[in-house]
ROBASE-965726 format. One record per atom (N, C-alpha, C, O): atom name; x, y, z. Coordinates in steps of 0.2 Angstrom, whole numbers. Each point is the difference from the previous one (the first is absolute). Layout:
# residues N
CA_X_Y_Z;
...
//
This chain:
# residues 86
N_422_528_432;
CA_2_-7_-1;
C_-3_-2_-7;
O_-6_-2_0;
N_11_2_-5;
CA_-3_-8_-5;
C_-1_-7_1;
O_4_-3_4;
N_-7_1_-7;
CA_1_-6_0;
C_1_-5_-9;
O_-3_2_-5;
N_7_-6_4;
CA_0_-4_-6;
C_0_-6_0;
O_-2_-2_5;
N_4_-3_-9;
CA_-1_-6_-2;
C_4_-3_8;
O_-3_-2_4;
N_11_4_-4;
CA_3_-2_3;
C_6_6_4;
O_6_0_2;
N_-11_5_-1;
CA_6_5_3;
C_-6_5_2;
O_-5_1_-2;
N_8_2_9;
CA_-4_3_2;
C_4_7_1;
O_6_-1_2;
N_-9_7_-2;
CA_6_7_-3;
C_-4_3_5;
O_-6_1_0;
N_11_0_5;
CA_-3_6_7;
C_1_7_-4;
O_1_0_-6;
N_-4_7_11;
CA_0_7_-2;
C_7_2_0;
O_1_5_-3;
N_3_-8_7;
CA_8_-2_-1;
C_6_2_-5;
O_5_3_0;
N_-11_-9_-5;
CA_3_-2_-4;
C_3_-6_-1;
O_2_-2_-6;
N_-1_-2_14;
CA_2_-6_-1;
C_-4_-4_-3;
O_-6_0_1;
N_9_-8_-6;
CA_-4_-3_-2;
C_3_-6_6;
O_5_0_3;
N_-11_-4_-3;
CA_-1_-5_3;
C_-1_-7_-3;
O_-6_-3_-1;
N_10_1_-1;
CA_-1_-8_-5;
C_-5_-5_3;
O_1_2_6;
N_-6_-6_-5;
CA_-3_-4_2;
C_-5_-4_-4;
O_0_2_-6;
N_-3_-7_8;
CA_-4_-5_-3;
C_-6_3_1;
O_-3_2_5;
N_1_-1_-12;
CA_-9_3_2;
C_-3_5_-4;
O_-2_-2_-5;
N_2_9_9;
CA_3_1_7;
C_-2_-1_5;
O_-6_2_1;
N_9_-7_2;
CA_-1_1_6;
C_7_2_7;
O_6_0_1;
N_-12_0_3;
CA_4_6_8;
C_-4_-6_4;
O_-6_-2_1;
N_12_-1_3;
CA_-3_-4_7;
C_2_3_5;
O_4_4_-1;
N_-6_-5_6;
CA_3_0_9;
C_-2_-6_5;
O_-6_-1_2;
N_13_-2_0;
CA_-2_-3_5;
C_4_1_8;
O_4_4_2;
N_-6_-7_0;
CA_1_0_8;
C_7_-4_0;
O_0_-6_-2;
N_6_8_5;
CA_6_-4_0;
C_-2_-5_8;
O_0_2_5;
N_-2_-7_-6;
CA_0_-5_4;
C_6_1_7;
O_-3_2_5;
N_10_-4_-4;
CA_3_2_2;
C_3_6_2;
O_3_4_-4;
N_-5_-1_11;
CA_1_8_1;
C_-5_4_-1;
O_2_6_1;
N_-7_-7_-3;
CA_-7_5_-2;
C_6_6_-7;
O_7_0_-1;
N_-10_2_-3;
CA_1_7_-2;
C_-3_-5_-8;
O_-4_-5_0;
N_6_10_-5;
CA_-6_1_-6;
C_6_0_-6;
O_6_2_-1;
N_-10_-7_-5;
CA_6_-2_-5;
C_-5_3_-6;
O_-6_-1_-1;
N_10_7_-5;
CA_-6_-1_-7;
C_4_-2_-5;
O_5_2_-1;
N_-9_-6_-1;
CA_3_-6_-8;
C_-3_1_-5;
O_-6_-3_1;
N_8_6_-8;
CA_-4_-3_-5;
C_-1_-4_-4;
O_-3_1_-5;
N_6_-7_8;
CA_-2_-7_-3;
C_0_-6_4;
O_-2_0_5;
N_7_-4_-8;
CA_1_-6_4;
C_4_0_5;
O_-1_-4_5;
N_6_6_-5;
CA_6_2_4;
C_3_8_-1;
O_5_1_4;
N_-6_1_-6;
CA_1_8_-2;
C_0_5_5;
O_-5_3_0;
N_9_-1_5;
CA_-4_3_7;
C_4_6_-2;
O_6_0_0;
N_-11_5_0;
CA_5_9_0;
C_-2_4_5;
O_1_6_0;
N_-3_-10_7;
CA_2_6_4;
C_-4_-5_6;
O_-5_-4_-1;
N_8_5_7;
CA_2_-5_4;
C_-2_5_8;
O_1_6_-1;
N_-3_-8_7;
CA_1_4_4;
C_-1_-6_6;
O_-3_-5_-1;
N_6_6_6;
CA_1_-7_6;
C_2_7_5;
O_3_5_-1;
N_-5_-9_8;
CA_1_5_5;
C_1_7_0;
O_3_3_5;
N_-6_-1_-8;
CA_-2_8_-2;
C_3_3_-5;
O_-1_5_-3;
N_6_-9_1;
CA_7_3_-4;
C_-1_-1_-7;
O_-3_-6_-1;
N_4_10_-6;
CA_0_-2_-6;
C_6_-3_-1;
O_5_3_-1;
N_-5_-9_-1;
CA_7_-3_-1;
C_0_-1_-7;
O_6_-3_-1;
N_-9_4_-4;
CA_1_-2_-7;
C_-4_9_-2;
O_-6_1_-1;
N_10_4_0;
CA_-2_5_-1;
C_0_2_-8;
O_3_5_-4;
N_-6_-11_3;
CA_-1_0_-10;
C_-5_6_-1;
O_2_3_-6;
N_-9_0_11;
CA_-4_3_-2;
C_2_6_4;
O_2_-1_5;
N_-4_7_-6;
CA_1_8_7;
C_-6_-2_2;
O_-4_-4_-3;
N_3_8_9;
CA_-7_-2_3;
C_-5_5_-5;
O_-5_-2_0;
N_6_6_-3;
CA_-6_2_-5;
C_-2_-4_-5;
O_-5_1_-3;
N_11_-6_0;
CA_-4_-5_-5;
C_-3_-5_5;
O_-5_-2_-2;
N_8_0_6;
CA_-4_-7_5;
C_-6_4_2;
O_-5_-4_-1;
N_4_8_3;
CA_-9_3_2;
C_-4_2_-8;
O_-7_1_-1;
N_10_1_-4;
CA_-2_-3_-6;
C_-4_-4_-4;
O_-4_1_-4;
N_8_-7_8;
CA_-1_-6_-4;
C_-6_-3_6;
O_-5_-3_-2;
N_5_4_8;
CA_-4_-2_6;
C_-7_6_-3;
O_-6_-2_0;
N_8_8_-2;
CA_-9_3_1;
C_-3_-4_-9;
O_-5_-1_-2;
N_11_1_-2;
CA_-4_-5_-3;
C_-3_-6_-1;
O_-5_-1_-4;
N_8_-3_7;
CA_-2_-8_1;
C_-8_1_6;
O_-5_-2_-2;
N_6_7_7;
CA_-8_2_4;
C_-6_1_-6;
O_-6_-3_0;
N_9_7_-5;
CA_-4_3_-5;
C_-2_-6_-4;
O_-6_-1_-1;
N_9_-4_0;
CA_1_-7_-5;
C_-8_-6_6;
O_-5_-4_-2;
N_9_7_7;
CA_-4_-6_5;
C_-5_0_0;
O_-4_-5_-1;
N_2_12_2;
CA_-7_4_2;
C_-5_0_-6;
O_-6_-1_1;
N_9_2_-8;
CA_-5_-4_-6;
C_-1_-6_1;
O_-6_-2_-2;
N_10_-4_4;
CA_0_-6_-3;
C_-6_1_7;
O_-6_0_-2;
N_6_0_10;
CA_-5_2_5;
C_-7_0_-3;
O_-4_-3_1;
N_5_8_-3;
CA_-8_4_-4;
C_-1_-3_-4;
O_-6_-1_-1;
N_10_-4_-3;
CA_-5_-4_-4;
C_-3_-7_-1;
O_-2_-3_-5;
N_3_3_14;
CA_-2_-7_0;
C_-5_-1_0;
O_-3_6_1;
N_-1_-12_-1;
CA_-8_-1_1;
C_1_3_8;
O_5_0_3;
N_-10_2_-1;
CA_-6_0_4;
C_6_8_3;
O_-2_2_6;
N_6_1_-8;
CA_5_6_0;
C_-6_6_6;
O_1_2_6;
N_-5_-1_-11;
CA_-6_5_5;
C_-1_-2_8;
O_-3_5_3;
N_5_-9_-2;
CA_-3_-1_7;
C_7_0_7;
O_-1_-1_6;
N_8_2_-10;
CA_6_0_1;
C_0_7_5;
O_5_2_3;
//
């Protein structure tokens, strides 16, 4: 994965337009399942009741983008004050 001003390029090769970059996920309120958005309104890949309903992403770019956002977190983790005792 690249990442750029406003696009983020899987091993794919797919580009990804977004604000940043950034990669969100949140929790769908209604019905449990999991939404990811690269900005304000922007959702490319959607899952509710187990099912992919917006299959913008194959499941190798969606686990892509997930072990890297892990990787993203896990720095910003480490570098917080008092991080050593985590």
């Amino acid at each position: 994965m690249q990442t750029a001003r406003h696009r983020i390029i899987l091993s794919s090769g797919r580009e990804i337009h977004c604000l940043g970059p950034n990669i969100g996920i949140s929790l769908v309120a209604s019905g449990g399942g999991w939404r990811i958005t690269t900005g304000y309104d922007d959702v490319i890949h959607t899952q509710a009741d187990g099912s992919w309903h917006d299959d913008a992403l194959s499941h190798a770019e969606a686990r892509e983008i997930a072990e890297h956002m892990i990787r993203v977190w896990t720095e910003y983790r480490e570098g917080l004050p008092g991080s050593d005792s985590i």
